[in-house]
LONULO-514158 format. One record per residue (C-alpha): x, y, z; residue number from 1; residue in one letter. Coordinates in nm, 2 decimals. Layout:
BEGIN
<rec><px>X</px><py>Y</py><pz>Z</pz><n>NUM</n><res>a</res></rec>
...
// end
This chain:
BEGIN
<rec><px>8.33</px><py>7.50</py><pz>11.64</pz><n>1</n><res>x</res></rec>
<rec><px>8.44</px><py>7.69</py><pz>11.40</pz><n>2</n><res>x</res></rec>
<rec><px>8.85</px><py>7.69</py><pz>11.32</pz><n>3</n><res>x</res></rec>
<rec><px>9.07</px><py>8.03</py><pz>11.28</pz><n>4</n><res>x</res></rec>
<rec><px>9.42</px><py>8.02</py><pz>11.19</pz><n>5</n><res>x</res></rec>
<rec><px>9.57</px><py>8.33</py><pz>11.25</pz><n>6</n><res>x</res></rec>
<rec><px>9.80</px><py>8.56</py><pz>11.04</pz><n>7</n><res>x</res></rec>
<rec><px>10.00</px><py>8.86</py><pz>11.22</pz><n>8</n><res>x</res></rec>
<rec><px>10.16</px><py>9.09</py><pz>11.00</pz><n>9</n><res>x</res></rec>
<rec><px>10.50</px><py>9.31</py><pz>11.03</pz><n>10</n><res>x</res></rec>
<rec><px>10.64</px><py>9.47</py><pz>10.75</pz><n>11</n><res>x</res></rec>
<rec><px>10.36</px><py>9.27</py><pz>10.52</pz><n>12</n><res>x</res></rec>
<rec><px>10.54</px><py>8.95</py><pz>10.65</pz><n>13</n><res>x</res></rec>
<rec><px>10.43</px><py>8.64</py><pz>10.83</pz><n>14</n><res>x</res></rec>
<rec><px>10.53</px><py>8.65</py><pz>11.20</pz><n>15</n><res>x</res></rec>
<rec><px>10.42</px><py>8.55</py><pz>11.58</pz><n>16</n><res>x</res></rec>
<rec><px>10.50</px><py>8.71</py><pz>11.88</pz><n>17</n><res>x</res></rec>
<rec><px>10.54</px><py>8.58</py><pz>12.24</pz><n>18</n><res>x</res></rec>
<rec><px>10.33</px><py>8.73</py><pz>12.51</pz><n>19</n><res>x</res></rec>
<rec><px>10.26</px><py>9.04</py><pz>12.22</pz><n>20</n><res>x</res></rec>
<rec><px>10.61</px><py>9.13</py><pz>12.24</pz><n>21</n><res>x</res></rec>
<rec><px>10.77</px><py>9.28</py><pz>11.96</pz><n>22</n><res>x</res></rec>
<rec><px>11.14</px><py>9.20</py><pz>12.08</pz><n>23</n><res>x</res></rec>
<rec><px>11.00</px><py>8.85</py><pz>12.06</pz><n>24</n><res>x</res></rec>
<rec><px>10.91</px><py>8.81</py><pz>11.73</pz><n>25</n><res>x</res></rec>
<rec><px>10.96</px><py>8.52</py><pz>11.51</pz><n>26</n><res>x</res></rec>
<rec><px>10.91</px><py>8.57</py><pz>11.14</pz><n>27</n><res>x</res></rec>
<rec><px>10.73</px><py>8.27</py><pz>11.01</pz><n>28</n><res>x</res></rec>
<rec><px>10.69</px><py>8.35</py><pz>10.59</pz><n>29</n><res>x</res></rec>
<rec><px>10.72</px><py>8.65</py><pz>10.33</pz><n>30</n><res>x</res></rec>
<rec><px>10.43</px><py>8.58</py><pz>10.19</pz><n>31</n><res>x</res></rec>
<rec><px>10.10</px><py>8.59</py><pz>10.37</pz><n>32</n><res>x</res></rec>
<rec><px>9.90</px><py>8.53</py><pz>10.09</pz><n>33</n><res>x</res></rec>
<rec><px>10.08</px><py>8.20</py><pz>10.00</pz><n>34</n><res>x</res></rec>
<rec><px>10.00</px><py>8.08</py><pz>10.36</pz><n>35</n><res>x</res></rec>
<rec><px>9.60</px><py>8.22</py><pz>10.32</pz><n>36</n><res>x</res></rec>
<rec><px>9.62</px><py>8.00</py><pz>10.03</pz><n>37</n><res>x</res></rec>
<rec><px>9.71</px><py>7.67</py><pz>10.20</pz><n>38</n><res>x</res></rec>
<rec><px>9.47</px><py>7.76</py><pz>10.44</pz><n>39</n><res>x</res></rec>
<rec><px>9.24</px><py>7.74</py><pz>10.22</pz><n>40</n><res>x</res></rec>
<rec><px>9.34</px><py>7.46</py><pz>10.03</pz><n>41</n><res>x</res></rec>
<rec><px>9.32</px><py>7.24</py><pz>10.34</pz><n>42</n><res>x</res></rec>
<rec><px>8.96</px><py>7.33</py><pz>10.41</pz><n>43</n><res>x</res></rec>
<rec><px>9.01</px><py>7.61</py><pz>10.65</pz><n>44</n><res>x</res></rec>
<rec><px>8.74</px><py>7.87</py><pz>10.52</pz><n>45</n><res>x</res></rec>
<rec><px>8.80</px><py>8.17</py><pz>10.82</pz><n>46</n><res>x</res></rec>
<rec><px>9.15</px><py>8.33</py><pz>10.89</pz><n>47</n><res>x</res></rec>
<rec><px>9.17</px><py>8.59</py><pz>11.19</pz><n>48</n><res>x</res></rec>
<rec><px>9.42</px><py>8.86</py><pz>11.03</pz><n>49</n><res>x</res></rec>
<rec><px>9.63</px><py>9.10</py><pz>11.27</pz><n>50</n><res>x</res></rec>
<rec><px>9.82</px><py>9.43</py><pz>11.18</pz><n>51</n><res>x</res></rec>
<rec><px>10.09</px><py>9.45</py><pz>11.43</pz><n>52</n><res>x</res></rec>
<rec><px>10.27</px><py>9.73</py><pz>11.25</pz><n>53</n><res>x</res></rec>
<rec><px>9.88</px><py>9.92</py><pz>11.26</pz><n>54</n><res>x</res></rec>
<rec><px>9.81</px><py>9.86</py><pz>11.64</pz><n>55</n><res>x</res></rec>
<rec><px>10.18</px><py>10.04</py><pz>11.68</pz><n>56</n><res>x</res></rec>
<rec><px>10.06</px><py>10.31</py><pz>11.42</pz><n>57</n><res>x</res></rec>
<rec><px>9.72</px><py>10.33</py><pz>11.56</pz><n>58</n><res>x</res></rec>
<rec><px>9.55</px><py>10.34</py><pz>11.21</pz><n>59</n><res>x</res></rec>
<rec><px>9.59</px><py>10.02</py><pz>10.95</pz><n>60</n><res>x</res></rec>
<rec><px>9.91</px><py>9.97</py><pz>10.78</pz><n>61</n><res>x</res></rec>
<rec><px>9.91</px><py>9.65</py><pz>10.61</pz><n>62</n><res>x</res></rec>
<rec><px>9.55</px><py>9.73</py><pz>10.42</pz><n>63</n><res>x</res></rec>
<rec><px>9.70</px><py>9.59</py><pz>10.08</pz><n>64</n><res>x</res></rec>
<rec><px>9.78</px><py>9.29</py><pz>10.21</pz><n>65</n><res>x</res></rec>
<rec><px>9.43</px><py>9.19</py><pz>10.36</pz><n>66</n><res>x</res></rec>
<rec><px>9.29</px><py>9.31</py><pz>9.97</pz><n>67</n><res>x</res></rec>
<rec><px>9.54</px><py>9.06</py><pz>9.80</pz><n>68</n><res>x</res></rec>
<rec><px>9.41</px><py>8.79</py><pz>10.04</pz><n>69</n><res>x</res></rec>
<rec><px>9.06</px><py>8.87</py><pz>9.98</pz><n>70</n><res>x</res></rec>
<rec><px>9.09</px><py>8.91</py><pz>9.64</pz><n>71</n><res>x</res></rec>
<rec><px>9.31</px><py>8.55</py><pz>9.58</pz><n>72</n><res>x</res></rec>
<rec><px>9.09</px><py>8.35</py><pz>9.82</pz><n>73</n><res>x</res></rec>
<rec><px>8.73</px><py>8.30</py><pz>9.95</pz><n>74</n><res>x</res></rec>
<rec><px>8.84</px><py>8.33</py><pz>10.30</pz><n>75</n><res>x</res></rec>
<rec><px>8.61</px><py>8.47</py><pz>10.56</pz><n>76</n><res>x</res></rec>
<rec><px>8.88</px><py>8.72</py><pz>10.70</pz><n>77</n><res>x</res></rec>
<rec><px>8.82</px><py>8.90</py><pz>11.01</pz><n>78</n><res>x</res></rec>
<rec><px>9.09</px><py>9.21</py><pz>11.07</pz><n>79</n><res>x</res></rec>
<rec><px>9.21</px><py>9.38</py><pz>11.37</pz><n>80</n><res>x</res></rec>
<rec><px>9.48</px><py>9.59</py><pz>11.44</pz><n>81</n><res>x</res></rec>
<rec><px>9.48</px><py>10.02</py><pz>11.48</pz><n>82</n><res>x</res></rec>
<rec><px>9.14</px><py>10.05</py><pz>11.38</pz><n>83</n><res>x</res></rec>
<rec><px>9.08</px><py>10.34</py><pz>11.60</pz><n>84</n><res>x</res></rec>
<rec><px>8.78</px><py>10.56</py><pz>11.37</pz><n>85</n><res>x</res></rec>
<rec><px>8.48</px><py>10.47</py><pz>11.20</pz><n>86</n><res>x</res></rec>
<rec><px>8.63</px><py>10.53</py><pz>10.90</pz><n>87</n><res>x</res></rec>
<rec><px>8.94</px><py>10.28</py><pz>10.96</pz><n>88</n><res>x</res></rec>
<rec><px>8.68</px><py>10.04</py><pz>10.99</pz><n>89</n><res>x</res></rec>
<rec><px>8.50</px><py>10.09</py><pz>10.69</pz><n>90</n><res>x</res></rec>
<rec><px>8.83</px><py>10.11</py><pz>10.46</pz><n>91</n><res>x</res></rec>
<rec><px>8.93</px><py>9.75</py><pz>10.66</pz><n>92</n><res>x</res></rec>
<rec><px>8.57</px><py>9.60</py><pz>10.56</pz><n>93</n><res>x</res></rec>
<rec><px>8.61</px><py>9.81</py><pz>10.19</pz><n>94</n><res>x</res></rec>
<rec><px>8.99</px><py>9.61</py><pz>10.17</pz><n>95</n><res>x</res></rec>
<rec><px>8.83</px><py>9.29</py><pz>10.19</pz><n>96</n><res>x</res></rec>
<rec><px>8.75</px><py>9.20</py><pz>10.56</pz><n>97</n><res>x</res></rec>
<rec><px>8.38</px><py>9.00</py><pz>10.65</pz><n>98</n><res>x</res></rec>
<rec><px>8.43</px><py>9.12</py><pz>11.01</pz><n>99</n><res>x</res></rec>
<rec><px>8.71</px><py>9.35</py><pz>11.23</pz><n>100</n><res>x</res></rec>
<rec><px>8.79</px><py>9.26</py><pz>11.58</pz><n>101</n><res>x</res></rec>
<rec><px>8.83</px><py>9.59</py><pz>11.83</pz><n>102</n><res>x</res></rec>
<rec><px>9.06</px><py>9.53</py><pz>12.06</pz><n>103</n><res>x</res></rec>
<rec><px>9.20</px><py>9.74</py><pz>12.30</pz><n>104</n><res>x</res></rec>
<rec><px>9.01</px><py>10.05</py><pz>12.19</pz><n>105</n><res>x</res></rec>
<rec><px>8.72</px><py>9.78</py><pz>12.36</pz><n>106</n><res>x</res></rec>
<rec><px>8.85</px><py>9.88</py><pz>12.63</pz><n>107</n><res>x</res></rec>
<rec><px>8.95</px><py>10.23</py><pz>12.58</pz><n>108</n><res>x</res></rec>
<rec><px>8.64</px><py>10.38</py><pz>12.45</pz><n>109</n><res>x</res></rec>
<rec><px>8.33</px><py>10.11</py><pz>12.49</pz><n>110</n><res>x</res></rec>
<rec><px>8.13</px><py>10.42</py><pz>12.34</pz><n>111</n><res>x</res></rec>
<rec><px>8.31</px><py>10.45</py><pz>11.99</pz><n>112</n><res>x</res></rec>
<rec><px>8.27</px><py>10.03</py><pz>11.93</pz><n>113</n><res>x</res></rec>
<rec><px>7.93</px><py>10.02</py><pz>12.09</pz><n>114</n><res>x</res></rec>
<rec><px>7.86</px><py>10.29</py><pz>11.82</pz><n>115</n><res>x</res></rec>
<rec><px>8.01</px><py>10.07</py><pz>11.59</pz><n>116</n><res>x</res></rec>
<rec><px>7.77</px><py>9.79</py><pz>11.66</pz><n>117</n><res>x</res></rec>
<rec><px>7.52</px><py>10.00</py><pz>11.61</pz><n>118</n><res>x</res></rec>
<rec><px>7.73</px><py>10.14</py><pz>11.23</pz><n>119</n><res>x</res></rec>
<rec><px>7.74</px><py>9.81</py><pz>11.12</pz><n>120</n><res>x</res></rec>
<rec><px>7.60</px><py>9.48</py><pz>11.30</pz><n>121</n><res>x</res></rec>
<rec><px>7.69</px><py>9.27</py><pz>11.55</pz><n>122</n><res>x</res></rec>
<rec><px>7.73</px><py>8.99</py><pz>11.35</pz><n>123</n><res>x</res></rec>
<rec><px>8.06</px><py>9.25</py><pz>11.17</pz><n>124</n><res>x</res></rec>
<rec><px>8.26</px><py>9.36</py><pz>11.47</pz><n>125</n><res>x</res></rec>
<rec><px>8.41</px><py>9.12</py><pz>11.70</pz><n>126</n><res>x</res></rec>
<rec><px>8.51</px><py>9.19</py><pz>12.08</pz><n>127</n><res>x</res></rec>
<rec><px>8.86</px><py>9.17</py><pz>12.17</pz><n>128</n><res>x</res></rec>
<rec><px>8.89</px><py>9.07</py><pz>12.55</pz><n>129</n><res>x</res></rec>
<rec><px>9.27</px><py>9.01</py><pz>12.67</pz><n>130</n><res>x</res></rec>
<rec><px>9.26</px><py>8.86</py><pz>13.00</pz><n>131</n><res>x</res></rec>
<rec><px>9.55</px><py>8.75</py><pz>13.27</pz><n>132</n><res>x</res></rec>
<rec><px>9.44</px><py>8.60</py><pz>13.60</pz><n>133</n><res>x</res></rec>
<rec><px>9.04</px><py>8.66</py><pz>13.45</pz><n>134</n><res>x</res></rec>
<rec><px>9.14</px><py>9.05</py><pz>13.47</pz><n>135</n><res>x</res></rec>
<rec><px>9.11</px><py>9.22</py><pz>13.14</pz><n>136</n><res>x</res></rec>
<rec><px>9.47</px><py>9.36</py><pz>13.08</pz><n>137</n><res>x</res></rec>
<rec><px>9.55</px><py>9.68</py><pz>12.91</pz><n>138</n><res>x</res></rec>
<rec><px>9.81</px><py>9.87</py><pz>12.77</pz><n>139</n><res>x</res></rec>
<rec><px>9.95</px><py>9.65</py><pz>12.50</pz><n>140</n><res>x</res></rec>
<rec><px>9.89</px><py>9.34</py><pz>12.81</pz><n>141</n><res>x</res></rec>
<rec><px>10.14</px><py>9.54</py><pz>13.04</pz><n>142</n><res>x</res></rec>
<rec><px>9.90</px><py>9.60</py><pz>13.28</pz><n>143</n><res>x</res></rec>
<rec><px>9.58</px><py>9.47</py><pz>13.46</pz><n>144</n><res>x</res></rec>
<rec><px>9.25</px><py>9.65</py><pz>13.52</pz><n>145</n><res>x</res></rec>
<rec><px>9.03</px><py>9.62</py><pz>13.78</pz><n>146</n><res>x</res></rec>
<rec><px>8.76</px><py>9.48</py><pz>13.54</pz><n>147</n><res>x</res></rec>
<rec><px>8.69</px><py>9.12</py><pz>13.52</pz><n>148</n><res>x</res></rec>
<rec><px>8.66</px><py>8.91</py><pz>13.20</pz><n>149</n><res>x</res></rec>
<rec><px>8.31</px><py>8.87</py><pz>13.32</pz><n>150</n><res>x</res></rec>
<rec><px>8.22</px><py>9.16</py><pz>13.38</pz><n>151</n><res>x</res></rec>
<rec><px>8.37</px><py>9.31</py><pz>13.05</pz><n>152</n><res>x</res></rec>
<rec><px>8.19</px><py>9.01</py><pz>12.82</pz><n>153</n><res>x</res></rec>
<rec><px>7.90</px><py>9.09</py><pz>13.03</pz><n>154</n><res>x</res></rec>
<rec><px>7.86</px><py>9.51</py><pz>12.97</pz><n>155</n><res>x</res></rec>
<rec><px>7.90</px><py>9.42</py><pz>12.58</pz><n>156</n><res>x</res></rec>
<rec><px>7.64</px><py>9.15</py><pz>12.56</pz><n>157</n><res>x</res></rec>
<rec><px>7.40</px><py>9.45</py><pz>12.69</pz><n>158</n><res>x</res></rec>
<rec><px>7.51</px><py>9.62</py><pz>12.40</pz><n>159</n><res>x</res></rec>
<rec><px>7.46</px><py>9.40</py><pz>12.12</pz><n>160</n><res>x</res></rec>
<rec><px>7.77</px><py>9.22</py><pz>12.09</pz><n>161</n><res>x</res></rec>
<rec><px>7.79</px><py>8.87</py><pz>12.03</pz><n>162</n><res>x</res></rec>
<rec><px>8.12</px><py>8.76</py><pz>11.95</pz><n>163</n><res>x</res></rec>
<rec><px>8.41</px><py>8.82</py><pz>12.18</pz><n>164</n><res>x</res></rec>
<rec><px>8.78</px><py>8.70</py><pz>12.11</pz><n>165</n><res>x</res></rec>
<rec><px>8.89</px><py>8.56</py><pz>12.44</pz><n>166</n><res>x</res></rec>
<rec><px>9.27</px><py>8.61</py><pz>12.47</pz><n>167</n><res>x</res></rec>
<rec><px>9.52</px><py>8.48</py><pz>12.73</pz><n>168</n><res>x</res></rec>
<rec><px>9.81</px><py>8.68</py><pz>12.70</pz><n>169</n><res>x</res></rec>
<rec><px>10.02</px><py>8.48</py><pz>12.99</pz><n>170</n><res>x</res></rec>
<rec><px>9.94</px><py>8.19</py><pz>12.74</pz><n>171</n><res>x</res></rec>
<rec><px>9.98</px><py>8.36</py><pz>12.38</pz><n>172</n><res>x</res></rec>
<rec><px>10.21</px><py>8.23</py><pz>12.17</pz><n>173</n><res>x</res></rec>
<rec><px>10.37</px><py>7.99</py><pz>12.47</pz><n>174</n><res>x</res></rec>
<rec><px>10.23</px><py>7.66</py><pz>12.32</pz><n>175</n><res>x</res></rec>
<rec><px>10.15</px><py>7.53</py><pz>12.66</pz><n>176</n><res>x</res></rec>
<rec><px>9.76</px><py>7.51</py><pz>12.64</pz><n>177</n><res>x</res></rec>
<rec><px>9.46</px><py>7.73</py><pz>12.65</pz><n>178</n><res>x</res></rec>
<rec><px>9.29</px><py>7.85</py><pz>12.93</pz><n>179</n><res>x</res></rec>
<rec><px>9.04</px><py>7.62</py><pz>12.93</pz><n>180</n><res>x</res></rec>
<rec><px>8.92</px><py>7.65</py><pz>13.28</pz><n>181</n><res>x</res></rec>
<rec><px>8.84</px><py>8.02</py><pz>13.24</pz><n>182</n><res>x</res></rec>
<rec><px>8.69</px><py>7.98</py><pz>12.89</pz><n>183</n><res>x</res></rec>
<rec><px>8.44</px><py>7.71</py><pz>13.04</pz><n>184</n><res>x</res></rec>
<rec><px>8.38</px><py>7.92</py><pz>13.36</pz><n>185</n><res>x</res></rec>
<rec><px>8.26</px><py>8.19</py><pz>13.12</pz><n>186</n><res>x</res></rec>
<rec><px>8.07</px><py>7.98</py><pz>12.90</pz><n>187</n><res>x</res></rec>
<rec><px>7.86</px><py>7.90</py><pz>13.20</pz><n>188</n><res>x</res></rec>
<rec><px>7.82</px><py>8.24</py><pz>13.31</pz><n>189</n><res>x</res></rec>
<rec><px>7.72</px><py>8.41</py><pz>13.02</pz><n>190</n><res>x</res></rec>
<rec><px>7.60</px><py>8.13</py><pz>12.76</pz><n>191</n><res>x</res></rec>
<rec><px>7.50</px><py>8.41</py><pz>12.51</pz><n>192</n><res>x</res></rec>
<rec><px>7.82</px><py>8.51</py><pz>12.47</pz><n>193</n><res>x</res></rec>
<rec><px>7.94</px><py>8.33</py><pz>12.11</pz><n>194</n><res>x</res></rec>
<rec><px>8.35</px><py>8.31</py><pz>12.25</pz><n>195</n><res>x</res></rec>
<rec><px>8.64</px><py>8.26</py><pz>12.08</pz><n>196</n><res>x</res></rec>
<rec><px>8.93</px><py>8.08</py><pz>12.27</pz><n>197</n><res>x</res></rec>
<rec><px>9.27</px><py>8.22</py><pz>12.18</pz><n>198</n><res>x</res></rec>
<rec><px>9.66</px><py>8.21</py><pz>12.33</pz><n>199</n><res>x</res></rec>
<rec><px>9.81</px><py>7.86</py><pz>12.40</pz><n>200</n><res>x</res></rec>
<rec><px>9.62</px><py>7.67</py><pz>12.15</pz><n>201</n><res>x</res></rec>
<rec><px>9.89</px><py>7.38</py><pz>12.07</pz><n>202</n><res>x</res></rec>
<rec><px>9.79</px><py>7.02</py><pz>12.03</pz><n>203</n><res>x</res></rec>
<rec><px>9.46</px><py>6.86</py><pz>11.83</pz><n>204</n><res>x</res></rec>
<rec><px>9.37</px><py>6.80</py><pz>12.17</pz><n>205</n><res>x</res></rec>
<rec><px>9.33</px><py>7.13</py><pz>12.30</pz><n>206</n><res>x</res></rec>
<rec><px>9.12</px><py>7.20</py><pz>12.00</pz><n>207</n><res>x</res></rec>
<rec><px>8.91</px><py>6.89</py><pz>12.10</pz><n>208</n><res>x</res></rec>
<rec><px>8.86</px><py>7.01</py><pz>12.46</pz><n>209</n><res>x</res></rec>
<rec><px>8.79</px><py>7.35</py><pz>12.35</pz><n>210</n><res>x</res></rec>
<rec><px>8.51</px><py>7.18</py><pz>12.11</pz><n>211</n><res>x</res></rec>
<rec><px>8.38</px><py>7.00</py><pz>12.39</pz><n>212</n><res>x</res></rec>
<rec><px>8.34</px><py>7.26</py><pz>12.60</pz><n>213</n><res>x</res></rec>
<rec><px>8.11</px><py>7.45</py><pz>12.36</pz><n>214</n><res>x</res></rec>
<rec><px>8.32</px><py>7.75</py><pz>12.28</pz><n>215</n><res>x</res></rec>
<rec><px>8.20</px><py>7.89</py><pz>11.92</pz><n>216</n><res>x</res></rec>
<rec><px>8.59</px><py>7.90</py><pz>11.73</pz><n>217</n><res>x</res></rec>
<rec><px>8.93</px><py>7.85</py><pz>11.84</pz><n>218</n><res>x</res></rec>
<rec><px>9.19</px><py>8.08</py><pz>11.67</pz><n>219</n><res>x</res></rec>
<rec><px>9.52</px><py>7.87</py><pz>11.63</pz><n>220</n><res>x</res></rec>
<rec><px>9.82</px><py>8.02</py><pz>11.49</pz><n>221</n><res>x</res></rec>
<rec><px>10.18</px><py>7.93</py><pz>11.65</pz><n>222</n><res>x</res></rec>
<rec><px>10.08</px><py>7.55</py><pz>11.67</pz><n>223</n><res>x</res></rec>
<rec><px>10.06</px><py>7.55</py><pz>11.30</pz><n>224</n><res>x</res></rec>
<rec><px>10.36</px><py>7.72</py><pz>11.21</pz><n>225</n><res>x</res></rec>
<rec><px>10.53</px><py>7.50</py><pz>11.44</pz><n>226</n><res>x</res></rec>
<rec><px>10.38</px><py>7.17</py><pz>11.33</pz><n>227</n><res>x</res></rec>
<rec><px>10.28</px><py>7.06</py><pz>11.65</pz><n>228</n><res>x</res></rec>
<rec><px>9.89</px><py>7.09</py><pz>11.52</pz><n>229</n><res>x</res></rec>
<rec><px>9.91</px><py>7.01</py><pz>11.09</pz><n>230</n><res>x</res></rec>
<rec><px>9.64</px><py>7.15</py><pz>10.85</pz><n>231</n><res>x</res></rec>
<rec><px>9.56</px><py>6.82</py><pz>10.82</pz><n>232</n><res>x</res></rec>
<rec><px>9.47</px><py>6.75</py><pz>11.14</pz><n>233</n><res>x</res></rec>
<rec><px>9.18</px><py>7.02</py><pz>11.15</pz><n>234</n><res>x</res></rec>
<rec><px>9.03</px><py>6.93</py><pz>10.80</pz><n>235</n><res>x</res></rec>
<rec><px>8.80</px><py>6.74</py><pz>11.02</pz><n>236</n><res>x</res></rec>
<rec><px>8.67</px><py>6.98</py><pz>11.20</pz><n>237</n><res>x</res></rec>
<rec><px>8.54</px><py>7.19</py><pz>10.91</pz><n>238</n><res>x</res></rec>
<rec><px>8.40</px><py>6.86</py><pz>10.70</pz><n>239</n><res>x</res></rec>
// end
């Protein structure tokens, strides 16, 4: 299983937020490159990097700082975050980034990113699928569609994805554990599907389960800033 720690950008800083609220946002370092860095130095080789101030913006905004972190390290980085056009994309993988995950524009317009998996490879653009209650949500997680998590991993595994960030936004940023029910449930359904458990992610335990129940990566990102998972701890998981 492969291990992504996560780096969310405001203002080119380090930060988290609870739930993807902004009013509840706890800046972690200045420096996002520093952090990439130990990530690196402990063995980590991914890092799942996230424009917060670009989803607002609806076009990327913190570009420069994804180039200085694929310039200084030999992360694989996967980007996300208001990468609306074609041509966001292509200035996100011309900054630095291996793959970009589409998130709610998934959801939005499953013609521009199926396009997109057609533009560039599957194996380049990652799925974004927020979920509550196995519902896909919407609308920066305020709301619920109708759609299932199922269903929406589903409709974009007949289209030549097969990666899909799977995203519990009741859990995000909570440290109280992943949905791991849901995530196993899926990974019976659709066994194609290469998923990517994410939200709640807070003890070397959780990444053990998450390992056992075959899911293909585990992005962790307020357990490490918070110590209650250490860099050290995950070293052996990417041995």
């Amino acid at each position: 299983m492969e291990i992504i720690p996560a780096i969310d950008l405001i203002g080119g800083q380090c930060v988290r937020l609870t739930e993807g609220d902004f009013a509840q946002q706890t800046t972690y370092d200045s420096d996002p490159l520093a952090v990439a860095q130990r990530f690196e130095q402990h063995g980590l080789r991914r890092l799942h990097l996230v424009d917060l101030d670009g989803a607002r913006a609806k076009q990327p905004v913190n570009l420069p700082v994804l180039e200085r972190i694929a310039r200084h390290t030999s992360l694989v980085i996967d980007f996300g975050g208001g990468l609306q056009t074609e041509q966001a994309v292509r200035s996100a993988f011309d900054a630095g980034a291996a793959q970009i995950t589409a998130g709610s524009i998934a959801v939005r317009e499953p013609q521009t990113v199926q396009g997109w998996l057609q533009s560039f490879g599957a194996e380049r653009i990652i799925v974004g699928a927020d979920f509550r209650d196995n519902h896909i949500a919407i609308n920066a997680w305020a709301e619920q569609s109708e759609r299932t998590l199922r269903e929406f991993v589903e409709a974009y595994l007949a289209a030549g994805a097969t990666t899909f960030v799977c995203t519990d936004v009741s859990k995000d940023g909570k440290l109280q554990g992943p949905a791991l029910g849901s995530y196993q449930e899926l990974r019976q359904q659709l066994p194609a599907a290469q998923l990517v458990a994410s939200g709640g992610v807070t003890t070397i335990g959780d990444v053990e389960a998450l390992a056992q129940a075959g899911l293909h990566g585990a992005i962790i990102g307020k357990a490490i800033y918070e110590g209650t998972i250490s860099l050290t701890d995950l070293q052996r998981f990417v041995a």
